[in-house]
Biopython code that builds the backbone (N, CA, C, O; Angstrom):
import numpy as np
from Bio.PDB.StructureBuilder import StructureBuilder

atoms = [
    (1, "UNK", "N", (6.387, 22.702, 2.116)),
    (1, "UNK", "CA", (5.401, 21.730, 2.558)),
    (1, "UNK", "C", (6.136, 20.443, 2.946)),
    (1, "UNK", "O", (7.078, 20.059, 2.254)),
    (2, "UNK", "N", (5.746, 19.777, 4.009)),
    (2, "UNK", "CA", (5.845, 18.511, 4.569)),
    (2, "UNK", "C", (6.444, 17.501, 3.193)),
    (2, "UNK", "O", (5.838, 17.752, 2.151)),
    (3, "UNK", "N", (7.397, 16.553, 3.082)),
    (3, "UNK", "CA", (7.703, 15.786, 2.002)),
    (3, "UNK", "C", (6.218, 14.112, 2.491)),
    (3, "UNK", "O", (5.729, 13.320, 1.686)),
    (4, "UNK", "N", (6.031, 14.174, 3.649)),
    (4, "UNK", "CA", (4.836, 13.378, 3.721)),
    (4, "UNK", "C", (3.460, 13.940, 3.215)),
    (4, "UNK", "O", (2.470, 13.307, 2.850)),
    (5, "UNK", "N", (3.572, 14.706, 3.258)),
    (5, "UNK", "CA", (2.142, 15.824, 2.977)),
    (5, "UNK", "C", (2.571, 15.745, 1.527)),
    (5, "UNK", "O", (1.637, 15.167, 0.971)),
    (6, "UNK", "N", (3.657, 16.073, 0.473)),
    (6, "UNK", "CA", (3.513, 16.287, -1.124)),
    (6, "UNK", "C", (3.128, 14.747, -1.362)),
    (6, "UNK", "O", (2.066, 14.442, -1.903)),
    (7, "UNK", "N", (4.225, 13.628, -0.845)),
    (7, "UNK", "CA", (3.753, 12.380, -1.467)),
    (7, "UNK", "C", (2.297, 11.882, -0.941)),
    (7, "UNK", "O", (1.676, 11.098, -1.659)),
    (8, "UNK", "N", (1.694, 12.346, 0.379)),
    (8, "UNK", "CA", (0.267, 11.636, 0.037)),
    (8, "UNK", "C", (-0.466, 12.568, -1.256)),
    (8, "UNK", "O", (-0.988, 12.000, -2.216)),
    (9, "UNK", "N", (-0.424, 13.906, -1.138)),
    (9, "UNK", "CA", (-0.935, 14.380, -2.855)),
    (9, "UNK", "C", (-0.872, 13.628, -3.755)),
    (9, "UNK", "O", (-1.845, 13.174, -4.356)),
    (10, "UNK", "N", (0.952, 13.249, -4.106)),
    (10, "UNK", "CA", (0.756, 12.206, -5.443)),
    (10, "UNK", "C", (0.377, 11.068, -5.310)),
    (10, "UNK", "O", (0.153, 10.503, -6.380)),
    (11, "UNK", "N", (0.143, 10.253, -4.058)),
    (11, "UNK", "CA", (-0.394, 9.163, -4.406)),
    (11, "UNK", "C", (-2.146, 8.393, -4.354)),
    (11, "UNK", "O", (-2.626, 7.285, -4.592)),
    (12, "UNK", "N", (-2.811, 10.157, -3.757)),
    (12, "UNK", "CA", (-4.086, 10.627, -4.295)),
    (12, "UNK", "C", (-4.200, 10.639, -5.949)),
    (12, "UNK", "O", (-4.827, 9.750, -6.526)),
    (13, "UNK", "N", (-3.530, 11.739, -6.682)),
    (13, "UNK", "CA", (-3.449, 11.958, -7.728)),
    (13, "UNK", "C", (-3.569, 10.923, -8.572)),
    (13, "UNK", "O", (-4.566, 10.752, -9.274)),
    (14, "UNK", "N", (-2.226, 9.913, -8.555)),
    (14, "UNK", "CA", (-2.794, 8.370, -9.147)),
    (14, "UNK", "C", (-3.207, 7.811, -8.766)),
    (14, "UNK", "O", (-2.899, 6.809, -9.412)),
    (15, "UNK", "N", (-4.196, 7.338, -7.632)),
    (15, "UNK", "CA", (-5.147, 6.473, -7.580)),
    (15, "UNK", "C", (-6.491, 7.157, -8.156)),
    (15, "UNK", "O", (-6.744, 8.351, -7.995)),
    (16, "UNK", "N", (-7.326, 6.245, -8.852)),
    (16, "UNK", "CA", (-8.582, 6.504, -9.285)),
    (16, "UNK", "C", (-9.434, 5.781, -7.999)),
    (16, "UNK", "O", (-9.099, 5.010, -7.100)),
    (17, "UNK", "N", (-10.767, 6.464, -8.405)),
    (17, "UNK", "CA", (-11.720, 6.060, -7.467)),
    (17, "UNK", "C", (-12.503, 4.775, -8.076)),
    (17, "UNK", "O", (-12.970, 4.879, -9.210)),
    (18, "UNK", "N", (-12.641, 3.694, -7.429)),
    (18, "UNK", "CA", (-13.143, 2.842, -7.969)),
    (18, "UNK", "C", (-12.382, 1.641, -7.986)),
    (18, "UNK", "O", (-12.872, 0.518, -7.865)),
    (19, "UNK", "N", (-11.245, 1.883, -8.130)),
    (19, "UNK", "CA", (-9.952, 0.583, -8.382)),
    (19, "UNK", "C", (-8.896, 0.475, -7.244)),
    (19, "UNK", "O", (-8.280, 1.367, -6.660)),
    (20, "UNK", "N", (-8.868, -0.758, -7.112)),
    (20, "UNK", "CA", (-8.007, -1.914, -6.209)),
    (20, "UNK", "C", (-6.881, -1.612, -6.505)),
    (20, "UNK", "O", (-6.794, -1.285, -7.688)),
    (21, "UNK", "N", (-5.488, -1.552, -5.668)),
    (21, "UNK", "CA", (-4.403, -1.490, -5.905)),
    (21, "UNK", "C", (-3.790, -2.396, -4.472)),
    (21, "UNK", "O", (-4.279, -2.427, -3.343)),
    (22, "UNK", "N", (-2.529, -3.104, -5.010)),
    (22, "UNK", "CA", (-1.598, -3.528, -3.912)),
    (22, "UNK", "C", (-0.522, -2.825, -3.700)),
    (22, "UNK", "O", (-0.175, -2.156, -4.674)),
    (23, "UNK", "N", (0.300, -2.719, -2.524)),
    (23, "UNK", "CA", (1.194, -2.616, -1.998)),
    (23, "UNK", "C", (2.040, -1.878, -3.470)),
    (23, "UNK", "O", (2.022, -0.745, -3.951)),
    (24, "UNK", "N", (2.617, -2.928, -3.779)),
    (24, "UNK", "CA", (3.417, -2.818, -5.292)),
    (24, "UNK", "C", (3.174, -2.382, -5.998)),
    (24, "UNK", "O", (4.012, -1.594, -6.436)),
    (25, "UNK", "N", (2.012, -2.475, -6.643)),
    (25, "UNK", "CA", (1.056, -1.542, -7.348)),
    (25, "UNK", "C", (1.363, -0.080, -6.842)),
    (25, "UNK", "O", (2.268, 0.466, -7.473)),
    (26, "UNK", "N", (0.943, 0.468, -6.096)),
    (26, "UNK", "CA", (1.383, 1.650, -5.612)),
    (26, "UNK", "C", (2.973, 2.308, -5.519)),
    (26, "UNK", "O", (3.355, 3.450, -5.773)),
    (27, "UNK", "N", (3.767, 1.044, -5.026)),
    (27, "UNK", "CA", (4.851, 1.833, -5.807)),
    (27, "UNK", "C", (5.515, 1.926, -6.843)),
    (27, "UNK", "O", (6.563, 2.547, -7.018)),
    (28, "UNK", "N", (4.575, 0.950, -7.983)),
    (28, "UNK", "CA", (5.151, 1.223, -9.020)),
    (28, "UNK", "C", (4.881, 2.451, -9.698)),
    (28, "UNK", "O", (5.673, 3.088, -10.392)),
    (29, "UNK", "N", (3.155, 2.853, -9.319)),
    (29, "UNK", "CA", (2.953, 3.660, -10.105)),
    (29, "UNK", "C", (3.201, 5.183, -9.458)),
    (29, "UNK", "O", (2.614, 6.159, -9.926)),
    (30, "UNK", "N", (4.039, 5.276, -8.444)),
    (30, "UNK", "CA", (3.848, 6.386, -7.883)),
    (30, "UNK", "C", (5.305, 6.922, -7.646)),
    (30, "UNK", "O", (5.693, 8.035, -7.293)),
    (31, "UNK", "N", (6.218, 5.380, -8.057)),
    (31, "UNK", "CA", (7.849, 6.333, -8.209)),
    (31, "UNK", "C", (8.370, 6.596, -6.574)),
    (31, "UNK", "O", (9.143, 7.509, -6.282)),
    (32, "UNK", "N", (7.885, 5.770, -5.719)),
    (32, "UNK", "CA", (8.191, 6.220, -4.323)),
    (32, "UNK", "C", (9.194, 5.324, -3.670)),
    (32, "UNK", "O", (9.567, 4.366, -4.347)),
    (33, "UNK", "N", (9.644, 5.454, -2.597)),
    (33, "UNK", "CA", (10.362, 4.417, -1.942)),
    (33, "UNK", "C", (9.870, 3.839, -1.235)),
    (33, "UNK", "O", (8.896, 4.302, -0.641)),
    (34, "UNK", "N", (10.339, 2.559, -0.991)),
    (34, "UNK", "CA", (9.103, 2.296, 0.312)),
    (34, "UNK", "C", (8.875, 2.444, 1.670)),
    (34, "UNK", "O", (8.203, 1.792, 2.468)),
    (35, "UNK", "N", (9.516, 3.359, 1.766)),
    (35, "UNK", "CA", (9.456, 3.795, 3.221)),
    (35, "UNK", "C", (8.551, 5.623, 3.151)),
    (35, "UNK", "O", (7.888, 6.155, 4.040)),
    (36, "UNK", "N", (8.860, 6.105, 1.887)),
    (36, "UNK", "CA", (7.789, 7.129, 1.472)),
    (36, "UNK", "C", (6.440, 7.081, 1.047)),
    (36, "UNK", "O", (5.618, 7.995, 1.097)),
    (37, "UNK", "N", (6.249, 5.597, 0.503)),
    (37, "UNK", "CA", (4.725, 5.151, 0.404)),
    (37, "UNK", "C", (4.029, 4.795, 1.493)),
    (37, "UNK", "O", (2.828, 5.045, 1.587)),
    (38, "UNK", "N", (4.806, 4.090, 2.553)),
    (38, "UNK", "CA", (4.489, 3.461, 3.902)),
    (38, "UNK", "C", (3.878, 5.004, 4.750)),
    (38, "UNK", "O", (2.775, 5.069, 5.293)),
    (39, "UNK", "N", (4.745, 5.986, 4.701)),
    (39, "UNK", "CA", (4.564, 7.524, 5.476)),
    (39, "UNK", "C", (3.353, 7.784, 4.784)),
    (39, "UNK", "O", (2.384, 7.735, 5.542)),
    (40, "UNK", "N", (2.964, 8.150, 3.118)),
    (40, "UNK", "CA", (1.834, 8.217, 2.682)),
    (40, "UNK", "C", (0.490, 7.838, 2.610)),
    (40, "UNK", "O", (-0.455, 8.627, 2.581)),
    (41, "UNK", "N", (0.407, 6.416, 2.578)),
    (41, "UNK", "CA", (-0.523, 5.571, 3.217)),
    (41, "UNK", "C", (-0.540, 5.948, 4.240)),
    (41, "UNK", "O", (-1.391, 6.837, 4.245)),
    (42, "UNK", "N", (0.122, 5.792, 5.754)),
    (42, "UNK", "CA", (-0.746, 6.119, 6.489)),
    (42, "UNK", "C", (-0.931, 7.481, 6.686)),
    (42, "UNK", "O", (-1.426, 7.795, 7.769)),
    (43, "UNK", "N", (-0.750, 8.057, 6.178)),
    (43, "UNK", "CA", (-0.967, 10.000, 5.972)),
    (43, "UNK", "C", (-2.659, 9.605, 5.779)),
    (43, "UNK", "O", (-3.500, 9.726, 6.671)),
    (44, "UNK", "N", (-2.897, 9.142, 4.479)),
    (44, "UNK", "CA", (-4.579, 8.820, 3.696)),
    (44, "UNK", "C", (-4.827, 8.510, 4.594)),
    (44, "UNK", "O", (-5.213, 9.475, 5.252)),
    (45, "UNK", "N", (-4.868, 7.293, 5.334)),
    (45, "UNK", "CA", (-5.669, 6.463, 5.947)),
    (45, "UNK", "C", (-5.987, 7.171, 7.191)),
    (45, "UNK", "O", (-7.144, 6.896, 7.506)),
    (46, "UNK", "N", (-5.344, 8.102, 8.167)),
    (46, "UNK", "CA", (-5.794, 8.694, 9.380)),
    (46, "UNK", "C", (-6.160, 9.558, 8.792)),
    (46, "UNK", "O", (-6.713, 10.292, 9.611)),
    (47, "UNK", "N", (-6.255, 10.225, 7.304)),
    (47, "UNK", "CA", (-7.002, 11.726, 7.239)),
    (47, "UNK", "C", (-8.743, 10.764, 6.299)),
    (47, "UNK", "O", (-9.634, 11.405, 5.741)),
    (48, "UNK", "N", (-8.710, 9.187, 6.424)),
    (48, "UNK", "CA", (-9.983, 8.828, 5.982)),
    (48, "UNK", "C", (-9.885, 9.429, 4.600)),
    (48, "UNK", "O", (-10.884, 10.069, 4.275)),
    (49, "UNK", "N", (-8.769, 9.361, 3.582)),
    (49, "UNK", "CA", (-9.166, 9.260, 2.679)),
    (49, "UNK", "C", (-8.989, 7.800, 1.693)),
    (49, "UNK", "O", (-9.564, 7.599, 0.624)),
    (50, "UNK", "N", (-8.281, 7.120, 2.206)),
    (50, "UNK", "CA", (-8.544, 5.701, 1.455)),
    (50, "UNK", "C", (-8.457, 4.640, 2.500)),
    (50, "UNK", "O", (-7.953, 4.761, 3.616)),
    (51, "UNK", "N", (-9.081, 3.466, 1.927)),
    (51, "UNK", "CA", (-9.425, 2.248, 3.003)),
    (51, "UNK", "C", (-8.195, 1.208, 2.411)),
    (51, "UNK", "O", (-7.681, 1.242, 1.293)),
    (52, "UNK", "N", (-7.918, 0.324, 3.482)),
    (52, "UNK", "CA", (-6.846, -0.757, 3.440)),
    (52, "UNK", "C", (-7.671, -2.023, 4.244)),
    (52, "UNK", "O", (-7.891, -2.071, 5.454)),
    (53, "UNK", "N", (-8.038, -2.968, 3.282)),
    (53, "UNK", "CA", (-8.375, -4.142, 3.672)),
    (53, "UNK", "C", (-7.881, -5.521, 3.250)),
    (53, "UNK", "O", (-6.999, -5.386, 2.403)),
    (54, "UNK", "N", (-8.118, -6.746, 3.522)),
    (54, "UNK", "CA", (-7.382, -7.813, 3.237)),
    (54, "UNK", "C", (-8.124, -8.916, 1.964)),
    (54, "UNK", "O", (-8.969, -9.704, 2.390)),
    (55, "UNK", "N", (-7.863, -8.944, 0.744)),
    (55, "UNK", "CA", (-8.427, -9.424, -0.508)),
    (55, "UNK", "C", (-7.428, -11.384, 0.027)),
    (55, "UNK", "O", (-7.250, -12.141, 0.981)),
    (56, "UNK", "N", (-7.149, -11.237, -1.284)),
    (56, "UNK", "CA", (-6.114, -11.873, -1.581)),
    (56, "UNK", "C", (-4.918, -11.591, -0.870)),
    (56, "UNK", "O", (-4.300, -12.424, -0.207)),
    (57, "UNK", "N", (-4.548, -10.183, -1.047)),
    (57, "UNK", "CA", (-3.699, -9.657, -0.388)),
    (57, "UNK", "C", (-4.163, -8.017, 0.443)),
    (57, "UNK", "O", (-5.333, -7.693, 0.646)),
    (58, "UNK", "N", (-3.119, -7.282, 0.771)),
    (58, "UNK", "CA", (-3.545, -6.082, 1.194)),
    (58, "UNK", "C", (-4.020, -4.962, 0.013)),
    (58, "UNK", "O", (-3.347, -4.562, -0.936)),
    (59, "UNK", "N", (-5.055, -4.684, 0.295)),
    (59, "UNK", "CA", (-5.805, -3.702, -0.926)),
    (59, "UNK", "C", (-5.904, -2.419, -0.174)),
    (59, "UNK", "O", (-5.982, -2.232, 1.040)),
    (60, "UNK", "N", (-5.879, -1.378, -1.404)),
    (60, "UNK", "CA", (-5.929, -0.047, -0.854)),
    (60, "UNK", "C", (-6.914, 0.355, -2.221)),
    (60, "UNK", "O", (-7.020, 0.085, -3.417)),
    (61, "UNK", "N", (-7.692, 1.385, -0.913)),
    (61, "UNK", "CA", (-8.548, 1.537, -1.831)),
    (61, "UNK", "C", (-9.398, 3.056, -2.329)),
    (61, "UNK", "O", (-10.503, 2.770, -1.867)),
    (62, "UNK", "N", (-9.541, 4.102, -2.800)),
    (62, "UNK", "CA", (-9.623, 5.326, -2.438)),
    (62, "UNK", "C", (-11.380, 5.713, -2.338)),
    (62, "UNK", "O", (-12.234, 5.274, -3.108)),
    (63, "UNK", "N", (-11.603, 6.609, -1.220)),
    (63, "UNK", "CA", (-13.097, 6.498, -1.083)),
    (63, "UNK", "C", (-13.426, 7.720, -1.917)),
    (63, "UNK", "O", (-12.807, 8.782, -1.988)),
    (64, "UNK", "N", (-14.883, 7.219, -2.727)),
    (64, "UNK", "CA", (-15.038, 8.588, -3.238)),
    (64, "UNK", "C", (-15.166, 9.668, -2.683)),
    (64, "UNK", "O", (-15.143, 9.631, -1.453)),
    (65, "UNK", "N", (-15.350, 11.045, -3.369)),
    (65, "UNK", "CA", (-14.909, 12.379, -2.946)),
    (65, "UNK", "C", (-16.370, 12.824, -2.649)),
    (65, "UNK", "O", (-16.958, 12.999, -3.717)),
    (66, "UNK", "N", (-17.269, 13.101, -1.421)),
    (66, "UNK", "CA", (-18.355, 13.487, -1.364)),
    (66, "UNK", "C", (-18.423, 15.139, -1.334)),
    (66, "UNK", "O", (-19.511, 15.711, -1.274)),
]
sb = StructureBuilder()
sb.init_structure("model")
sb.init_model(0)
sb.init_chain("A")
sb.init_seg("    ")
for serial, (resi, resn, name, xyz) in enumerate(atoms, 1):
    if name == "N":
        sb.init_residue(resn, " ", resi, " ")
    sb.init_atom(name, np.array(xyz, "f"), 0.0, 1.0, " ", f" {name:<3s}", serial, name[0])
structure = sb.get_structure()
């Protein structure tokens, strides 16, 4: 499988639905580099599974699972 395709899995996996995460946030909790979180994010975001908007800072955000 695609190494962009396993890391958007894991960084589905740790995000919960419901909660705000930044940039950093995400790679802390996901162990990635940042050029493998950058490929992942936008993996989610064109397959519409999480939203990225502007808080304070850049927020990512995962939509629930209908």
């Amino acid at each position: 499988m695609d190494s962009i395709v396993l890391n958007s899995k894991l960084l589905l996996d740790k995000m919960c639905i419901g909660c705000k995460y930044t940039y950093r946030e995400l790679l802390r909790i996901c162990g990635l580099t940042e050029t493998q979180l950058c490929f992942a994010i936008l993996r989610l975001l064109k397959d519409g599974k999480i939203n990225q908007y502007r808080d304070t800072d850049v927020m990512y955000e995962l939509f629930p699972v209908e």
